[in-house]
C-alpha positions in Angstrom: 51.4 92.7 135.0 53.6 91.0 137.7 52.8 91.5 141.1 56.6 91.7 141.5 59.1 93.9 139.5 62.7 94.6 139.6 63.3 97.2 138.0 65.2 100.6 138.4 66.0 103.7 136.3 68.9 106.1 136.7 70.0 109.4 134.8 72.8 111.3 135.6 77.0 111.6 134.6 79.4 109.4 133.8 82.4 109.4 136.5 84.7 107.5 134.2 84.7 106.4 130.6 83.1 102.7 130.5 85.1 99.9 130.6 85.1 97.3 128.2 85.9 93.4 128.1 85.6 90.6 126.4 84.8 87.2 128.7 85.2 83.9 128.3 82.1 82.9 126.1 83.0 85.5 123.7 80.4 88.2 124.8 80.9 91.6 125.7 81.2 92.9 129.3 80.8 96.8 130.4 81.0 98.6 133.5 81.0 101.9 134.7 79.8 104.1 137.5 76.6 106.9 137.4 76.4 110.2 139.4 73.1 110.9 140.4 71.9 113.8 142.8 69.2 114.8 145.5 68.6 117.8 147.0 66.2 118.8 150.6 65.6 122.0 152.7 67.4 121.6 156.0 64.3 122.7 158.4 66.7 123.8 161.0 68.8 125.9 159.0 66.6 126.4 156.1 69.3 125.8 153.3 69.4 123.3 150.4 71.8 120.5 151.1 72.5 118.4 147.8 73.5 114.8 147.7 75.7 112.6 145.2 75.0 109.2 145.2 77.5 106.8 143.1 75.7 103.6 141.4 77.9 100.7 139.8 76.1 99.4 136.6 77.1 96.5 134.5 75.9 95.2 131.0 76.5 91.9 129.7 75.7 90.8 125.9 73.5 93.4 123.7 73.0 96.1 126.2 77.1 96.3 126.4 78.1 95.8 122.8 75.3 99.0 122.8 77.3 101.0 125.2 80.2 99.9 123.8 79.3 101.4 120.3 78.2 104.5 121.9 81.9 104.3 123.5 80.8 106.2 126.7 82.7 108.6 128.6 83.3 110.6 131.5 81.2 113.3 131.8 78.7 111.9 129.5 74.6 111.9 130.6 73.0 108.8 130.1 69.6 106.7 131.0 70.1 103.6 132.7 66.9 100.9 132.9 68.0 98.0 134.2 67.6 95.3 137.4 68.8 96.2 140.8 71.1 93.3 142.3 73.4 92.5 145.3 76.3 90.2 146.0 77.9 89.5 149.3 81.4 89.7 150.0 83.7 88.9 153.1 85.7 92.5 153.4 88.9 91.8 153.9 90.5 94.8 155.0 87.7 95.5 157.9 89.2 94.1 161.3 86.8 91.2 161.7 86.5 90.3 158.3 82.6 91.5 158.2 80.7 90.1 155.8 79.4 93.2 153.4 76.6 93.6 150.4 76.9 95.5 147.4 74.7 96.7 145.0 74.7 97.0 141.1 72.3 97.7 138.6 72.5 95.0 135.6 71.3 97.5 133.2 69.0 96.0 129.8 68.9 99.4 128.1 71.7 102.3 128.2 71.2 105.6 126.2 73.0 108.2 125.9 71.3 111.6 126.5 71.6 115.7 125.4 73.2 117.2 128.5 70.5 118.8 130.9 70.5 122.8 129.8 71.4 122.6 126.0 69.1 122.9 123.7 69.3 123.9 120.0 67.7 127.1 119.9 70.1 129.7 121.0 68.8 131.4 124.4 69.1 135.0 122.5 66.3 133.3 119.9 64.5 131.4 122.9 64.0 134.5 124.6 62.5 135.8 121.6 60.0 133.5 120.9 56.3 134.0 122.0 53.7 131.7 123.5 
């Protein structure tokens, strides 16, 4: 085991379908953005207050022709495992030209998944059924 480990995992939706290139050494690039939420209790107010966080991933070489064959889109739920990894970048458009970081996850396995809340028993059965 490693005493150090970069590693992430992310489920959640699809906020466009993947996008798909070919670069120069002939392998297969994809990117596409994941939804993912979280949810607290305000304590002053006492109601839920839910979150949406955006994460960029991108595959490069098997994990992309993957997602590629799985052509991947919008809307669709998927399991991300992958490396989180950052990049700086002078932003342009910000008045002092700040220098910025951002962060992707360079993703070694993408599945997709059933969407959360359908299953294949029909709820009138599932209701029915005994434990």
């Amino acid at each position: 085991m490693s005493l150090y480990e970069n590693s992430i995992r992310i489920k959640g939706f699809l906020g466009k379908d993947a996008i798909t290139r070919s670069i120069s050494n002939g392998k297969i690039f994809v990117a596409f953005s994941v939804a993912t939420k979280s949810s607290y209790k305000d304590k002053q107010t006492g109601e839920w207050v839910s979150q949406t966080f955006w994460h960029r991933i991108t595959a490069f070489g098997k994990p992309a022709l993957e997602a590629n064959n799985q052509q991947l889109k919008k809307g669709d739920y998927v399991e991300i495992e992958g490396e989180l990894r950052s990049s700086e970048f002078t932003a342009e458009a910000v008045e002092n030209k700040q220098q910025r970081r951002s962060w992707e996850v360079r993703a070694n396995s993408i599945t997709r998944l059933p969407a959360p809340g359908k299953h294949d028993v029909p709820v009138a059965e599932a209701d029915e059924v005994s434990v």
